[in-house]
C-alpha positions in Angstrom: -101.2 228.5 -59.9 -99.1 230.1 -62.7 -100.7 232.3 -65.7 -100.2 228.7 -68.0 -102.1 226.8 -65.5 -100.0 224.5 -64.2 -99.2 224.3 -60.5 -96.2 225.9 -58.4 -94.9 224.3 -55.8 -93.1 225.8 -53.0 -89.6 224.3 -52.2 -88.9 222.4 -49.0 -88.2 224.8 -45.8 -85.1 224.7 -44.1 -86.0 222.4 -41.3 -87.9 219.9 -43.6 -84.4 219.3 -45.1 -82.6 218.9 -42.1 -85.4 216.5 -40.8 -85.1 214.4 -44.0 -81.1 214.0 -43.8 -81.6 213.0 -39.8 -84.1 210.4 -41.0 -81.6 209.1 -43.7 -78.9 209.2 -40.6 -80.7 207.6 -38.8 -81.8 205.2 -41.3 -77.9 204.2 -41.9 -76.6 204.0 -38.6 -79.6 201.5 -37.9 -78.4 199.4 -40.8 -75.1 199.6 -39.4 -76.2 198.6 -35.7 -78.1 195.6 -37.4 -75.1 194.3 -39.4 -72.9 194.9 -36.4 -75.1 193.0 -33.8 -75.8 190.0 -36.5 -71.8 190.3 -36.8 -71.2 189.9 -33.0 -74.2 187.2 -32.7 -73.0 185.6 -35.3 -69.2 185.8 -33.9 -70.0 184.6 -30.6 -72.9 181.5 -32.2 -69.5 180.4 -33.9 -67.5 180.4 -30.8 -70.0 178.6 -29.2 -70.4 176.1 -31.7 -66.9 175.3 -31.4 -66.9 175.0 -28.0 -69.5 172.2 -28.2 -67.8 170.5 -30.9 -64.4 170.1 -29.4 -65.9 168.6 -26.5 -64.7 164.9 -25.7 -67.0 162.5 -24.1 -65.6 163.1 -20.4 -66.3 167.1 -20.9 -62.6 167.9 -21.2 -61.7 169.7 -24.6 -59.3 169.6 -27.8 -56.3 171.5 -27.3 -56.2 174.0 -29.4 -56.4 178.0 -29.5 -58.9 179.2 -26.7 -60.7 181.6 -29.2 -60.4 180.8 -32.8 -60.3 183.9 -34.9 -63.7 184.9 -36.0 -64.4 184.2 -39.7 -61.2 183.8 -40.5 -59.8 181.3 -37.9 -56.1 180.4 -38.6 -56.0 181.4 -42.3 -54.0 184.8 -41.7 -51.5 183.0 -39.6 -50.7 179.6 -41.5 -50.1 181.9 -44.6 -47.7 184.4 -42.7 -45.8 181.5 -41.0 -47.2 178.0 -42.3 -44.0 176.0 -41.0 -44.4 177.7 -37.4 -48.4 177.5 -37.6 -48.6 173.9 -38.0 -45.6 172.7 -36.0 -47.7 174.3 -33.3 -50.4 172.7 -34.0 -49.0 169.2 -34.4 -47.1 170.1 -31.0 -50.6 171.3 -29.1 -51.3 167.4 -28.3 -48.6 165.1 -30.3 -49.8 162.4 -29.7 -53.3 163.3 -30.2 -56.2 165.5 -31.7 -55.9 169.3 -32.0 -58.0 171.9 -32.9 -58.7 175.2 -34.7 -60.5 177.0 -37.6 -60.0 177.6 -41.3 -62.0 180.6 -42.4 -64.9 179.1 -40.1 -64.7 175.5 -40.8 -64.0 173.6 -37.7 -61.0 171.6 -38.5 -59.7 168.7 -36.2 -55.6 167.5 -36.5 -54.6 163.9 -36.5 -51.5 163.1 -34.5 -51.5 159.3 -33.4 -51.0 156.9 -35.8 -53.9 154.6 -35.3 -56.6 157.4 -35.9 -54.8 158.3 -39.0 -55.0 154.6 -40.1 -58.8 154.6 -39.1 -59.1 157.8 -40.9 -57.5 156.7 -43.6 -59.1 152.9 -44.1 -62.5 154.9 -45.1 -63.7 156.6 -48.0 -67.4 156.4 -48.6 -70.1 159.1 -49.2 -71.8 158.3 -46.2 -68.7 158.7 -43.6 -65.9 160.3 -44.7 -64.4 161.4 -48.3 -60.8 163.2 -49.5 -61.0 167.3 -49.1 -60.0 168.5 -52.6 -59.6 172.3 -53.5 -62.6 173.9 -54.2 -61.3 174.1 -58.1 -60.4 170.4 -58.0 -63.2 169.3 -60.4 -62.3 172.4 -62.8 -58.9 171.7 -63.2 -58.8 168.2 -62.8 -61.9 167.3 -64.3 -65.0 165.3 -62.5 -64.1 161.8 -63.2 -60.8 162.0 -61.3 -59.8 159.3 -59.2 -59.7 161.6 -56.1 -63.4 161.9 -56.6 -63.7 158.5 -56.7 -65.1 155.6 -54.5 -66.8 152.3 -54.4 -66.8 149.5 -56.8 -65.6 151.3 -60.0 -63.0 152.8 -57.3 -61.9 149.3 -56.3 -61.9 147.8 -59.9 -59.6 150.4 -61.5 -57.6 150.1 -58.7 -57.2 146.5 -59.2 -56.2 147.4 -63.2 -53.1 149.4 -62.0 -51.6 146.5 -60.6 -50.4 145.9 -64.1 -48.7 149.2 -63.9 -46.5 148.7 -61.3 -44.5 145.1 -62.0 -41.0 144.1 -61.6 -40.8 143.9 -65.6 -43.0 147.1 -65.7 -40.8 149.3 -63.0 -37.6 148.0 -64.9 -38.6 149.6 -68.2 -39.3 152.8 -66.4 -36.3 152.9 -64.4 -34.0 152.5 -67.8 -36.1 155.5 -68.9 -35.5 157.5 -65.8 -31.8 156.9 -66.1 -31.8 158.3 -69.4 -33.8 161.6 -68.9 -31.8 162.5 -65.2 -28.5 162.0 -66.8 -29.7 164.3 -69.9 -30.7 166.8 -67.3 -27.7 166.1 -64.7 -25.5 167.0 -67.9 -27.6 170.5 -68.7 -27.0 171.3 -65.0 -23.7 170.9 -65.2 -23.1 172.4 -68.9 -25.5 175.9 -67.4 -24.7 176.0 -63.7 -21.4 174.1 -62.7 -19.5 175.6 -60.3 -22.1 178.4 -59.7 -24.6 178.6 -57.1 -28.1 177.9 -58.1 -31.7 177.2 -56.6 -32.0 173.3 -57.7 -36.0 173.1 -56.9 -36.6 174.6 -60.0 -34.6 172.4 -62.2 -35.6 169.3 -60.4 -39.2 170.5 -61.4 -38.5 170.3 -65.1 -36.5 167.5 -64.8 -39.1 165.6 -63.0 -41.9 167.0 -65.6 -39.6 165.2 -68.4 -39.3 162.1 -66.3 -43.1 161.3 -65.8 -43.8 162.3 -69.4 -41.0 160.2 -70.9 -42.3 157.1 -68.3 -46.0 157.7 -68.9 -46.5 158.3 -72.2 -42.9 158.8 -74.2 -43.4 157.4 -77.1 -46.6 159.4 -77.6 -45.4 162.6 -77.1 -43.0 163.0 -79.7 -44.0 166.0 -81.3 -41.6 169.1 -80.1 -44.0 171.6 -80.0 -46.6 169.4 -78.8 -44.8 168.1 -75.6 -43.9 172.1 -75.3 -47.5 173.2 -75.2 -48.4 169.6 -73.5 -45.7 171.0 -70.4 -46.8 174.7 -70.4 -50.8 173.6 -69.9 -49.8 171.4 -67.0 -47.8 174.8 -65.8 -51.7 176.4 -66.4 -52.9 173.6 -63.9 -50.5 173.8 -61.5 -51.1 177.7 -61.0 -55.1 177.3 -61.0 -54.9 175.6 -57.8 -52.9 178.3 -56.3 -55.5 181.2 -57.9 -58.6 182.4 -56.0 -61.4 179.6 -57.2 -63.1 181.6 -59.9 -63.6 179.5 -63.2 -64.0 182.7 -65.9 -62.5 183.3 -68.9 -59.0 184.6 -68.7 -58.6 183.6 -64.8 -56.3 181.1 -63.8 -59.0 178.4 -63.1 -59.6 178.8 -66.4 -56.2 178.3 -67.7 -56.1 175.2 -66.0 -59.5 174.3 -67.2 -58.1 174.8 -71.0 -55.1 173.1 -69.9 -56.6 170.0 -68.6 -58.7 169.4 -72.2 -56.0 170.0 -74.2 -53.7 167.5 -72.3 -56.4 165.2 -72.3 -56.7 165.4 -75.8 -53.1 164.2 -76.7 -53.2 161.8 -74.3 -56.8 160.6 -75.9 -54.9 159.9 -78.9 -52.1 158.1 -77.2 -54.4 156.1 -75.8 -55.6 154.5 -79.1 -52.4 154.7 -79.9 -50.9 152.5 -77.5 -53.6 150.2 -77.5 -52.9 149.3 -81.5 -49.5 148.6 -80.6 -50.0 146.0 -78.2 -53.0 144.5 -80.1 -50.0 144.4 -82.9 -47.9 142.4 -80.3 -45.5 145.6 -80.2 -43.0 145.6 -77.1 -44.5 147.7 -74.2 -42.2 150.9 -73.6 -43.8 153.2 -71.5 -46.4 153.0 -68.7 -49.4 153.9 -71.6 -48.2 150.8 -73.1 -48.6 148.8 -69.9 -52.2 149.9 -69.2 -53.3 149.2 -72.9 -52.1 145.7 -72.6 -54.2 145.0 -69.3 -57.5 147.3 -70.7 -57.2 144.8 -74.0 -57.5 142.0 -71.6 -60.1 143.5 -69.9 -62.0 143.9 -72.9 -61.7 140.7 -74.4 -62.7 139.2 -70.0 -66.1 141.1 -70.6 -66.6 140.4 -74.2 -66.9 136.6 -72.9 -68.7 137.2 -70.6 -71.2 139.2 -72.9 -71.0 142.9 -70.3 -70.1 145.6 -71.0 -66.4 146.5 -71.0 -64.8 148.9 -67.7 -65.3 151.9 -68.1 -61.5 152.8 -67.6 -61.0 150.7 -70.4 -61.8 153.5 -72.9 -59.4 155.7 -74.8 -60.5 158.9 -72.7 -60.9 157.3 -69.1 -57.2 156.3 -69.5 -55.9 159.8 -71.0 -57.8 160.9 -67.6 -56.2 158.7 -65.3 -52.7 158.9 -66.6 -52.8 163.0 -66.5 -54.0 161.9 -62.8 -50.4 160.3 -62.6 -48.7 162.6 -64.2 -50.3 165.7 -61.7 -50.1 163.4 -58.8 -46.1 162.6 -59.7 -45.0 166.5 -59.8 -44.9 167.8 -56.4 -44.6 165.0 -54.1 -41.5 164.0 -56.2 -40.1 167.1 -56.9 -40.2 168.1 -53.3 -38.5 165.1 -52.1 -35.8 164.7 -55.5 -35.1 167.8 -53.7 -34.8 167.0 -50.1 -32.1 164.6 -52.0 -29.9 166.9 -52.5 -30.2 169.3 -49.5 -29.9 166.1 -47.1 -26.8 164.4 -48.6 -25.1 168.0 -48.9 -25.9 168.4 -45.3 -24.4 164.6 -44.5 -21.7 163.7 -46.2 -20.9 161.0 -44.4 -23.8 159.1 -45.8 -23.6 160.0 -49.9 -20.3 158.3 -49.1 -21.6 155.4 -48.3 -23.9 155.4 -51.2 -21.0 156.2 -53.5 -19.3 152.7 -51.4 -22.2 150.9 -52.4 -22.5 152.4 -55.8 -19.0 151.5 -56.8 -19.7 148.0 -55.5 -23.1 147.1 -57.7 -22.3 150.1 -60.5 -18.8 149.8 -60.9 -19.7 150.9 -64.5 -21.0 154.0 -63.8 -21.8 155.3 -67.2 -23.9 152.1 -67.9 -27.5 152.1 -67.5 -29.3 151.2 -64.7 -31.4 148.1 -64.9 -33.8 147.2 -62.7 -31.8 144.2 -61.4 -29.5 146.5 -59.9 -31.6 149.0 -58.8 -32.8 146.5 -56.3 -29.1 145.5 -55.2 -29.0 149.1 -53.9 -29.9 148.3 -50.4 -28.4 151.2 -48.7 -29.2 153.4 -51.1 -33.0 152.5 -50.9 -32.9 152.6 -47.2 -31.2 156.7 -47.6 -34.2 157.0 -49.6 -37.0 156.1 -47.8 -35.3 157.5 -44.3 -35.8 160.9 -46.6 -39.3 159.8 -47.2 -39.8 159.2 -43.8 -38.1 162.3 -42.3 -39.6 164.8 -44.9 -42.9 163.3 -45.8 -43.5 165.6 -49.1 -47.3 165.4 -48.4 -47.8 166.3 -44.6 -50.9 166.1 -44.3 -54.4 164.4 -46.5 -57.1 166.2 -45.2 -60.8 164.6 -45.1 -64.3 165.7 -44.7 -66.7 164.1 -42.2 -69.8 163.3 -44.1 -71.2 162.4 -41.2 -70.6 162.3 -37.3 -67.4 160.2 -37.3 -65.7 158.9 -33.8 -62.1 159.1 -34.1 -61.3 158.0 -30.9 -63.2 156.4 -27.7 -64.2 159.6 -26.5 -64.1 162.4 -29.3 -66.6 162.2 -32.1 -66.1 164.7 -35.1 -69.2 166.5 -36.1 -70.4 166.1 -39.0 -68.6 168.7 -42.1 -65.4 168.7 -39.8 -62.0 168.8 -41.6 -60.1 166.2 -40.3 -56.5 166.4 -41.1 -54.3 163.6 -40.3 -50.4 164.7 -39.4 -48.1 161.9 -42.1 -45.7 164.0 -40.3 -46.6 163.4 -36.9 -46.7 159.8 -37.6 -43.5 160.1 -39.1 -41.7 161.0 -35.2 -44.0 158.5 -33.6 -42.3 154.7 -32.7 -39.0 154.9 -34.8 -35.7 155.3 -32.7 -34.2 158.9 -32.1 -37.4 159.8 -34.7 -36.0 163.7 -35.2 -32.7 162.1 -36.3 -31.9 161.7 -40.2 -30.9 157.6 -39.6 -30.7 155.7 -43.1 -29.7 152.7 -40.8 -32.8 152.3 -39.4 -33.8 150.5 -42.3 -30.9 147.9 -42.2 -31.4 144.2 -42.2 -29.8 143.9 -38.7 -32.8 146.7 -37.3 -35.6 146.4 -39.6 -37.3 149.6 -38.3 -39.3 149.4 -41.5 -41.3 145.9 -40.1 -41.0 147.0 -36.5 -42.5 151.0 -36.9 -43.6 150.2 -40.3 -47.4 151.7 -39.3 -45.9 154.8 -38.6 -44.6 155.6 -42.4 -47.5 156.2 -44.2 -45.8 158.8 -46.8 -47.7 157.2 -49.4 -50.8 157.3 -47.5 -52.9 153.6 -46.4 -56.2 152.0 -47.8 -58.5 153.2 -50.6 -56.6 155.9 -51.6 -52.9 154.9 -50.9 -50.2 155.6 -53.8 -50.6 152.9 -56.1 -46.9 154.2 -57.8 -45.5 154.1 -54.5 -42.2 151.7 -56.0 -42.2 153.8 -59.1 -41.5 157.1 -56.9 -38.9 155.3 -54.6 -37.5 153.8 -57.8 -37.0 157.4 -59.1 -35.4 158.6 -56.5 -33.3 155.7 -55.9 -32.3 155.9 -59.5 -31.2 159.7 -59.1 -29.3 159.7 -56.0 -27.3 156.4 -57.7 -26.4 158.8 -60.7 -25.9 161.8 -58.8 -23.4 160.5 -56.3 -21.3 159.0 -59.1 -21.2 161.5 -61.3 -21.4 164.6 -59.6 -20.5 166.4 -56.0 -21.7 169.4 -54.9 -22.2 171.8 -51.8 -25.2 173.5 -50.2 -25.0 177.1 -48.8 -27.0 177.2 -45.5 -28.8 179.8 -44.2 -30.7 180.9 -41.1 -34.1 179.7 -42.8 -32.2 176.3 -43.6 -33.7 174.2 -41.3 -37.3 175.4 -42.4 -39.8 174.2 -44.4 -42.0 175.6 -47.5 -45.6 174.7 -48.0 -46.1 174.7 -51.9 -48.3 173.1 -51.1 -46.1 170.1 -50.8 -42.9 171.1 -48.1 -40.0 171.6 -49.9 -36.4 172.9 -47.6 -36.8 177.0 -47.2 -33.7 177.0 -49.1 -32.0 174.9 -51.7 -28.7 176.5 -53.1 -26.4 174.0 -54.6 -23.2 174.3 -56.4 -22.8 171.4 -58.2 -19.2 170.2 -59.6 -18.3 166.9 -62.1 -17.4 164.1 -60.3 -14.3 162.1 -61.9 
């Protein structure tokens, strides 16, 4: 005890401190054997758990790696190489199922047509629903119509039909002509004779396109339809961000986005629906849609219940930014496949031109939608590039419950099932791998024949409902460019390749355009 009273304490000896670092050694690597052994039980529970789940009824197994990767299956490898990961894949068992792992979720691959058609007939909460990103309802918003499913599913459905008719499609087509000749003559005024990546024009050309057809007249404001086109940028790049909704994250941006394109749209909305109650001339696809919600309206007000609920000004700015995100990629991929295609066979673009000069022999006028549809070999290049280079390969699903895909192989319940459109695509039709625009001819009719093996714009609940628009569109632009331009592709070694963004675009698109006299 010291002279103030208080107590001394003598420090710790030597060998009392080495004792207490051995014990915190010790202490560590123990946590570090523990995490390592739940690591390797872990590892080797997930290998067996796939090993049970790609068992088929007679005991054989999916084809597919014979270890997936632990944790992280095939992620590393379908980002370092996604065109050679999932032509291996599809090749494992074509047809057939294959299987492997995404980052630990047991994933099954569809490559016969008739399980995709299975696959693709159902989409309930009890057996099977659409995968969406894990920032899907973020960006996109919660009452999306990929989220969608049973009756109110089925009755909006049945209110698009209005959408898509012969006088409807004609309107849009005359727009379409319009906006791809404005942006054929920038291309030509900024890049002719120069070599330039077309993907990237063709994305802003397409942008303008689906906002002139969808909602034109409503988006007249400059810097509006500026800001309108930079927030669907924002949405575009939150589904290729890691899925954290935060302030200043990219999830974020294309939450912002979303709300203020709703917004606008909101507007247009009531907009377009006072027009047509004012017997105004419909002139864009808004128009369209508010003439069949005012006639649902007035249906339910006879029959004294409430009105749809996509009848309302905000559940149709929702569904047409839908149409607007869902008309982007697919189309821009294959507007772009267009060009790479005819470059690389210029036999056929002169055979379009033939046929062009035949039905067109006004080039400069605009196209109506009468002779959009004499265009028959035009159409048929078209939907052989459809065929040949689905732009969506594959529409992945979840099992929401054990779901048998064929007579002996049952999918466990939370697999990823992820049917092939591309596989389909090289199943039935003659000489399949060949780029054949005469398959769709009257004398072969490959299209009635093979016709369950083009399911580019999907089958069932959730097929494309704008499925003529998008041919239309691109029927429409390879009419005007083979008339009024020609142009060259540079190949490369990755020419033959494909890009997964997320929709497959050619590895390489360089084009030198030149005016066509």
């Amino acid at each position: 005890m010291s002279g103030n009273g208080t107590t001394c304490h003598a420090p710790p000896s030597g060998s009392a401190v080495l004792e207490s670092r051995r014990a915190q050694e010790v202490t560590a690597s123990g946590v570090l054997l523990w995490a390592a052994g739940t690591l390797l039980a872990y590892c080797v529970y997930e290998q067996l758990s796939f090993y049970l789940k790609r068992r088929k009824a007679d005991g054989s197994l999916l084809k597919g790696p014979k270890f997936a990767v632990p944790l992280l299956g095939c992620i590393i490898e379908m980002v370092m190489d996604p065109f050679g990961f999932w032509d291996r894949q599809r090749e494992a068992e074509n047809p057939g199922l294959t299987y492997n792992s995404i980052v630990g979720k047991f994933m099954v691959m569809v490559n016969d047509t008739d399980v995709m058609r299975k696959v693709f007939s159902v989409n309930e909460p009890s057996s099977l629903l659409m995968a969406v990103h894990p920032s899907a309802k973020n960006i996109l918003g919660p009452a999306n119509l990929a989220f969608m499913h049973g009756p109110a599913h089925k009755a909006i459905r049945r209110s698009f039909l209005a959408l898509f008719t012969k006088k409807a499609l004609a309107t849009y087509v005359q727009l379409q002509d319009g906006i791809i000749r404005r942006h054929l003559a920038d291309w030509m005024w900024n890049h002719e004779g120069k070599e330039f990546d077309i993907k990237h024009a063709i994305r802003d050309m397409n942008a303008a396109t689906s906002q002139g057809v969808f909602a034109g007249p409503y988006l007249t404001d400059e810097k509006e339809r500026a800001k309108f086109s930079d927030a669907f940028i924002d949405m575009t790049k939150g589904f290729l961000a890691f899925p954290i909704c935060l302030p200043g994250t990219a999830v974020w941006k294309g939450y912002k986005g979303r709300l203020f394109i709703l917004t606008v749209l909101k507007r247009g909305a009531g907009e377009a629906k006072a027009a047509m109650k004012a017997g105004g001339e419909a002139r864009c696809l808004m128009d369209f849609w508010a003439q069949r919600c005012l006639e649902e309206i007035a249906e339910a007000e006879v029959q004294g219940v409430p009105p749809p609920g996509h009848t309302s000004d905000h559940a149709m700015a929702d569904t047409v930014m839908d149409f607007l995100f869902a008309s982007q990629d697919a189309s821009t991929a294959s507007l772009t496949w267009v060009m790479t295609l005819m470059a690389d066979h210029p036999d056929i673009l002169d055979k379009v031109r033939e046929e062009q000069a035949r039905v067109r022999p006004d080039p400069a006028a605009t196209i109506t939608g009468e002779v959009l549809y004499q265009m028959t070999y035009t159409r048929a290049v078209v939907r052989e590039i459809l065929r040949f280079r689905p732009p969506a390969p594959m529409v992945p699903q979840i099992a929401q419950a054990p779901f048998q895909l064929t007579e002996d192989y049952t999918a466990p319940k939370g697999t990823l099932i992820m049917p092939s459109i591309t596989a389909a695509a090289m199943h039935g039709f003659t000489d399949a791998h060949t780029f054949d625009p005469d398959r769709f001819s009257e004398e072969r009719k490959e299209d009635l024949v093979h016709g369950k093996h083009f399911l580019t714009f999907g089958f069932g609940p959730h097929g494309c409902v704008g499925r003529e628009y998008a041919i239309n569109h691109l029927v429409a632009f390879l009419a005007v460019m083979s008339t009024d331009a020609t142009w060259t592709r540079r190949r490369t070694s990755k020419s033959d390749d494909w890009l997964y963004l997320p929709t497959v675009y050619p590895a390489d698109s360089w084009i030198t355009l030149h005016r066509r006299s």
